[in-house]
N, C-alpha and C positions, 0 to 999 in steps of 0.2 A: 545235300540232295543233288545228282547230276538233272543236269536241263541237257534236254535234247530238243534239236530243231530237226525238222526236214529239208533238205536242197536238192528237188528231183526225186531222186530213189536210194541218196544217201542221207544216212544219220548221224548227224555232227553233233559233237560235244565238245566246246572249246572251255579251257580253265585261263584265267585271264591275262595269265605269262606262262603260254606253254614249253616245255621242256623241248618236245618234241612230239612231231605228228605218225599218229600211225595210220595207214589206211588197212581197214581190215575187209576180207569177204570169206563170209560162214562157207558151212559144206550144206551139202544138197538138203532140200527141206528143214531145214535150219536158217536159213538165209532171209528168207522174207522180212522177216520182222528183227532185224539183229540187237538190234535195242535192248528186245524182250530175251529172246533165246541165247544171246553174250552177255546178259545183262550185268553179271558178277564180274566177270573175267574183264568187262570194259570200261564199266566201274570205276573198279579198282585202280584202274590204270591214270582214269582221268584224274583220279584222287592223289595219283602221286605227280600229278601235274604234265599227263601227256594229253594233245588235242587227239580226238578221234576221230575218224569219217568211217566208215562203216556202210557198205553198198548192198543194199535190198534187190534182191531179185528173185527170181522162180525159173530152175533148170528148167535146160532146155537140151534139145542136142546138138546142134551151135553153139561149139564154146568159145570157139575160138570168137565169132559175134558177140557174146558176152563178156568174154575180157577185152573185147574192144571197146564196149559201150562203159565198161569198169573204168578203163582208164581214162576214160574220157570225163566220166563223171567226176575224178578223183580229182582231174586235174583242177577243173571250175571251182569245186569247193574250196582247194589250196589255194585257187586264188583270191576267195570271196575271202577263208581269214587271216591270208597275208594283206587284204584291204584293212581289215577289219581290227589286227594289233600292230600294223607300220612295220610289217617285217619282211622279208623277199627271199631270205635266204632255208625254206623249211625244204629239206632233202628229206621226204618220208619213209618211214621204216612200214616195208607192204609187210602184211602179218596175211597168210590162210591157213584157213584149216579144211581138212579133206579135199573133194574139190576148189575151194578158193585157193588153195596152195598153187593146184593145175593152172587156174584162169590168170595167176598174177603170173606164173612162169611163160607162159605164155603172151602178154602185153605185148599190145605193138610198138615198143619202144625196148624190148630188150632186157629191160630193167635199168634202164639208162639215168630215168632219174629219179633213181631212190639210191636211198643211203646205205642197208641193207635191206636181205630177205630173212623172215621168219615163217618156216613153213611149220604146222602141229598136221601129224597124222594125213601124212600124203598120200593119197588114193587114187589109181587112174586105170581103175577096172574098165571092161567094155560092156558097152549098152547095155545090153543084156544080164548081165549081174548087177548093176546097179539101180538097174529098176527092173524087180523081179516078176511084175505083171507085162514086161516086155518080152521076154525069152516066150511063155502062156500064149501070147496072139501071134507071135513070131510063127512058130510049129502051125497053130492052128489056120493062118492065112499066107504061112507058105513066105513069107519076105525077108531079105535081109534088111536091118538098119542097124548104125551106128553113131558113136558120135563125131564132130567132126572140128578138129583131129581126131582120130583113131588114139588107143593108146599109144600105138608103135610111131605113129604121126607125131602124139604129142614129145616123145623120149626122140624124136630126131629133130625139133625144132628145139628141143632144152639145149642139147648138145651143140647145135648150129646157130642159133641166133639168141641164147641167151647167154646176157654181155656181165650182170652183175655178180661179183666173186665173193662179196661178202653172204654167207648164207648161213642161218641157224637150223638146223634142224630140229623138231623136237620129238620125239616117239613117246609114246606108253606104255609101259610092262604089260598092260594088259588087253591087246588090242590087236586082234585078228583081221583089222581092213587096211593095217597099216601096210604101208610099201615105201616107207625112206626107204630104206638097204637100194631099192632101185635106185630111186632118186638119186641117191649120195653117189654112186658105183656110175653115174652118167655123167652127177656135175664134173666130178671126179676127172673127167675124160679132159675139160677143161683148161687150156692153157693158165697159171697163175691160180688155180682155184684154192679159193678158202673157206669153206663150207667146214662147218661142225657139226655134230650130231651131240644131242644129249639125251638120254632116257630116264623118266622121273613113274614116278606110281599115277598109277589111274589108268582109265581105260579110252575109247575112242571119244565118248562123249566129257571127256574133264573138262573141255575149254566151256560145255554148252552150261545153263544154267539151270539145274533142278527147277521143276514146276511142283505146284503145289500135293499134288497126288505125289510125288518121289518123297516129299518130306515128310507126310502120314504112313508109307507106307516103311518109308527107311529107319533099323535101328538107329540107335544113340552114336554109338560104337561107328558104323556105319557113316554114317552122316559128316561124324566129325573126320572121318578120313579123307572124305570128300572133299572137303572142307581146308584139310592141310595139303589135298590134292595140289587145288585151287591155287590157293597162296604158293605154293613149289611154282608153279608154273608162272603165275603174276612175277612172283621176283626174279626168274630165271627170265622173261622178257626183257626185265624192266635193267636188271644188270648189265643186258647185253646191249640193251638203247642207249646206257649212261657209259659203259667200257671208252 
């Protein structure tokens, strides 16, 4: 059974000689509770002997204030369990998914110090599509708002101030929010860049964790693909932590 503590507004799992740390942050409304809603996907990972941090929060339209508050949180943890196993040298592998893909690309440090990036199913829609009851009061009270960076904002500070070359990417055959092809087509642009793309089965929500209404309602057949979904994706992380 994983034990999880809280530190602030992140969710740590340390296994008692870790391999390797990953920092993760969910996508929009997924995020809050990552514990529960990565439950499987983070799991799994602790089980193969990676430590976890894992950062709770509630979108906002400040992201870029958010992946500041991200890295900031990340860093304290890495150091409460580099106290904590005698060790100093964890270069952590940032992991996001949809939005957290944006918020770690974005870090005020560039990506300077992690080891690599693993982004699943990058998304960097405007305001407005992303939260569909905004476009609705937008029209009706006449305002613009966005978020901030902009998307065109956030693809000019990838290009310009993000420093780290190792990057995985990972897509989904079946997943209409997806937009690596941008991402990769900008890392791309990058001096020395080495960014990968890999595309495995499933769809936007693979990495999240079925709740109990999905398992009642999902076939056999179904479930179990889910299920090999899951595990495609765990060892395609965990390959690329251990490369």
């Amino acid at each position: 059974m994983t034990n999880w503590r809280k530190i602030n507004q992140t969710w740590c799992s340390w296994p008692s000689k870790p391999k390797a740390l990953i920092e993760m942050i969910g996508g929009s409304y997924l995020a809050a509770s990552p514990n529960i809603t990565y439950k499987r996907l983070l799991e799994r990972l602790v089980e193969k002997n990676i430590a976890i941090h894992a950062w709770s929060y509630i979108p906002g339209l400040d992201h870029q204030a958010q992946a500041n508050e991200a890295w900031k949180e990340f860093r304290q943890c890495r150091l409460k369990l580099e106290s904590r196993i005698g060790e100093t040298s964890y270069n952590p592998i940032r992991l996001g998914h949809s939005l957290g893909c944006k918020l770690h690309l974005i870090a005020p440090d560039g990506g300077r110090k992690s080891k690599s990036f693993i982004g699943l199913s990058f998304n960097n829609y405007k305001a407005d599509k992303s939260i569909p009851i905004l476009s609705k009061v937008k029209k009706r009270l006449n305002f613009e708002t966005e978020f901030s960076p902009s998307p065109i904002e956030t693809i000019s500070i990838i290009v310009k101030n993000y420093l780290q070359k190792q990057n995985l990417l990972i897509k989904f055959s079946n997943d209409n929010l997806d937009q690596t092809s941008l991402l990769l087509e900008n890392l791309k642009k990058r001096h020395n860049d080495d960014t990968r793309v890999i595309e495995i089965s499933g769809n936007h929500l693979t990495p999240a964790t079925q709740n109990i209404k999905d398992y009642i309602l999902t076939d056999k057949l179904e479930s179990n693909n889910q299920n090999n979904n899951l595990n495609t994706l765990v060892n395609t992380i965990y390959n690329y932590i251990m490369e």
